[in-house]
N, C-alpha and C positions, 0 to 999 in steps of 0.2 A: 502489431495485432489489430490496429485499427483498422486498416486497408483490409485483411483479414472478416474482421467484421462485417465493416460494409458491402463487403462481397458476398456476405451470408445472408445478410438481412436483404439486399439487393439495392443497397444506394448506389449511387455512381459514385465514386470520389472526385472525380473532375469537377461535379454541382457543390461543393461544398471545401472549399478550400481554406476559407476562413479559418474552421474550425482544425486543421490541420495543424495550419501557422499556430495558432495560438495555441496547442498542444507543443507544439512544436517547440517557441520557445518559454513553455511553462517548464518543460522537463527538461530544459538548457540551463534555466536558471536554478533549480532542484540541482543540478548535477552541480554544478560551482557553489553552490551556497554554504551554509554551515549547519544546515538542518543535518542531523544523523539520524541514519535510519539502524532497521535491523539487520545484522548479520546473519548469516547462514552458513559461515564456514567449518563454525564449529558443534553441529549437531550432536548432541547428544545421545545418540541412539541406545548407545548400550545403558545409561539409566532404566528403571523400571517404566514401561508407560502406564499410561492410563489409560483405559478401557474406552472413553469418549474420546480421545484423542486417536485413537486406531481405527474408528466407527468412521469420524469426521474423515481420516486423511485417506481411507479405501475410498468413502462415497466422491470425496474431492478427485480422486484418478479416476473411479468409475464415470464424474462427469466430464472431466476431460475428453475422455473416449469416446464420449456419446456425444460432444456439442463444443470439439476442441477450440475452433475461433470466439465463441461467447465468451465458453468458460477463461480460459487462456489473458481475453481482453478486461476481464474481471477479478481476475487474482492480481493481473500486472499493474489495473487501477487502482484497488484495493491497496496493494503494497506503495505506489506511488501519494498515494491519500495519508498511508499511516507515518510517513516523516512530519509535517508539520500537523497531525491530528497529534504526535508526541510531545513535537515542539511546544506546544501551547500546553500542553497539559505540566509537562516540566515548566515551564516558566510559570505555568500558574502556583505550583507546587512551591516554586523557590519564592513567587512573594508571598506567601503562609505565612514560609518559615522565617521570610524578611521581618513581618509585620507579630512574627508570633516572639521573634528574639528579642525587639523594640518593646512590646508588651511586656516584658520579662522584665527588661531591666530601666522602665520606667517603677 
């Protein structure tokens, strides 16, 4: 989706390789690590939705459609962002509860 990109916005990618590599083995090391991300295999659809949630995921395809390499390059970053924006938020949560059970039974 990046080449994509910059084929929209009109950079060359050849000018800018750098930042390729370093995408490049940022999402090498995401893939082997032990960050967990979200699944998707098991959607839920048939639960009841919610009304903002059917607003959001029409306007989300209607923008696909209108602006597929932007959009596209920005869900897939977004989604790449949200494993270790989790990771941290869980470890911050587990020392709480580290420093909340210490409290307890001092």
């Amino acid at each position: 989706t990046i080449v994509l990109l910059y084929h929209k916005l009109g950079f060359n990618v050849e000018s800018h390789p750098i930042i390729i590599l370093v995408m490049l083995y940022v999402l090498a090391f995401l893939m082997v690590s032990n960050i967990k991300y979200n699944s998707f295999k098991k959607p839920e659809l048939s639960k009841k939705m919610n009304f903002h949630v059917l607003v959001t995921a029409i306007l989300i395809l209607i923008s696909i459609a209108a602006q597929p390499s932007i959009v596209l390059f920005l869900l897939s970053f977004l989604y790449v962002l949200s494993g270790p924006v989790s990771a941290v938020f869980r470890l911050k949560k587990t020392r709480q509860e580290v420093t909340k059970t210490r409290n307890v039974d001092t």
